[in-house]
N, C-alpha and C positions, 0 to 999 in steps of 0.2 A: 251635542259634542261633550265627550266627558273629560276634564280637566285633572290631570298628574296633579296633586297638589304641591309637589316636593318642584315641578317644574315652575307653577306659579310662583311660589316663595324666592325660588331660585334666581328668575328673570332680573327683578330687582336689584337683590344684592350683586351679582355679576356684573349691571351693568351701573351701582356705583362705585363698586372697584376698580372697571375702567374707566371711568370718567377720573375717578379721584387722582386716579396715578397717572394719569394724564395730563400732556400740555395744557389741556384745553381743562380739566378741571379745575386749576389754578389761574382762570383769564382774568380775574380782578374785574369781573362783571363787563369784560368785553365783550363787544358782538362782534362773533367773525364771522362774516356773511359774504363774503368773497364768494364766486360761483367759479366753478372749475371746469376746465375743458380737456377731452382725453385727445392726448397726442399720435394716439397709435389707434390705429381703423381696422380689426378683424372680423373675419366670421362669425357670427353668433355662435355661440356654445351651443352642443347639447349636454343633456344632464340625463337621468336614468327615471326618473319620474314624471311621467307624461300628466299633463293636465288639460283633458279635455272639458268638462263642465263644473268643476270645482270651483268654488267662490271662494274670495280673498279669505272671508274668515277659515277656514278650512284646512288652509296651508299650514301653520302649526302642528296639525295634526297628520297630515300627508307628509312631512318631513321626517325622513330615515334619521340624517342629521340634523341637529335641533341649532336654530339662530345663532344660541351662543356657541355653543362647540365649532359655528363657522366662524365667528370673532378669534376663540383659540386660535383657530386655524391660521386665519388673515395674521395675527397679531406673530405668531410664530416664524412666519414668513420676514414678514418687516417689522419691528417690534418699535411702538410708537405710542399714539394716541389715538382712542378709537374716533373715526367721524360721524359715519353714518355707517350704519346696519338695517337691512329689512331683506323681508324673505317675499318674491314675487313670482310671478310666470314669465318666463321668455322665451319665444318661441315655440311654444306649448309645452316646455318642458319647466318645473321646478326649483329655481336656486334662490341661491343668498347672494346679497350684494353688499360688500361691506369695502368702507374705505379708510386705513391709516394716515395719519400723520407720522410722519419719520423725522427721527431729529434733525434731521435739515430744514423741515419744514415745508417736503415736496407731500407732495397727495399719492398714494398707492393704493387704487381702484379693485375689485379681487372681486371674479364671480364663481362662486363656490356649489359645486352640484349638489343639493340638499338628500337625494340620495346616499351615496356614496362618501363625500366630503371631499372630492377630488376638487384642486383648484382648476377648471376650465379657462380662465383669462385670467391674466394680470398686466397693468398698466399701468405705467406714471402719467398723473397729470397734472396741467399746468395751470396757473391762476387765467380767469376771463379776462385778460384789458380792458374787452368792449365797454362793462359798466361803466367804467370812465369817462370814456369817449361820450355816454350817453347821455351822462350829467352834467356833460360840460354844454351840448345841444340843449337841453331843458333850460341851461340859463340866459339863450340870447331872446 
């Protein structure tokens, strides 16, 4: 597999300019480890890039649109902090998965066709309770 170098170099710095200008790059060494639950259940997407025997490493390179350009994209939409980004197979088809924080502080979930750059899903969601619940059982 041969590596764009302008893309390596690129990854980095992109994504500590989202961290930086982020809520979450200024946590004062917090861990926010909350887990999140999507409140809205649809269809799985399709996306425009089929992946029948491709291996995870691979995906970088089968992407029309590249990870970051789906963070622009997410980030445009809801503009916030980024969470999580990764580029995976769903359904046999290609996308990115990336999640904002929005200055409220709600979670905005986005599956973005790695094709194209079309957003397929968007979602709010909400914090897990259950952990709670969980740790409160581990202590009788």
């Amino acid at each position: 597999m041969r590596m764009n170098m302008h893309t390596a170099v690129g990854i980095p710095v992109l994504l500590a300019a989202a961290i930086a200008t982020s809520a979450w790059g200024d946590a004062g060494g917090e861990a926010h480890t909350q887990e999140v639950k999507s409140q809205v259940q649809t269809p799985a997407p399709k996306g425009t890039i089929v992946i029948r025997t491709a291996q995870e490493s691979d995906f970088p390179s089968l992407a029309t649109v590249s990870l970051q350009r789906a963070m622009v994209i997410a980030l445009g939409q809801t503009p916030g902090g980024l969470l999580k980004a990764e580029t995976e197979e769903e359904n046999g088809f290609l996308v990115h998965h990336i999640e904002v924080v929005s200055a409220d502080k709600s979670i905005v979930a986005f599956t973005i066709d790695a094709g194209t750059g079309a957003i397929l899903r968007q979602a709010a969601d909400q914090l897990d309770d259950d952990k709670d619940d969980d740790l409160e059982d581990d202590d009788d």
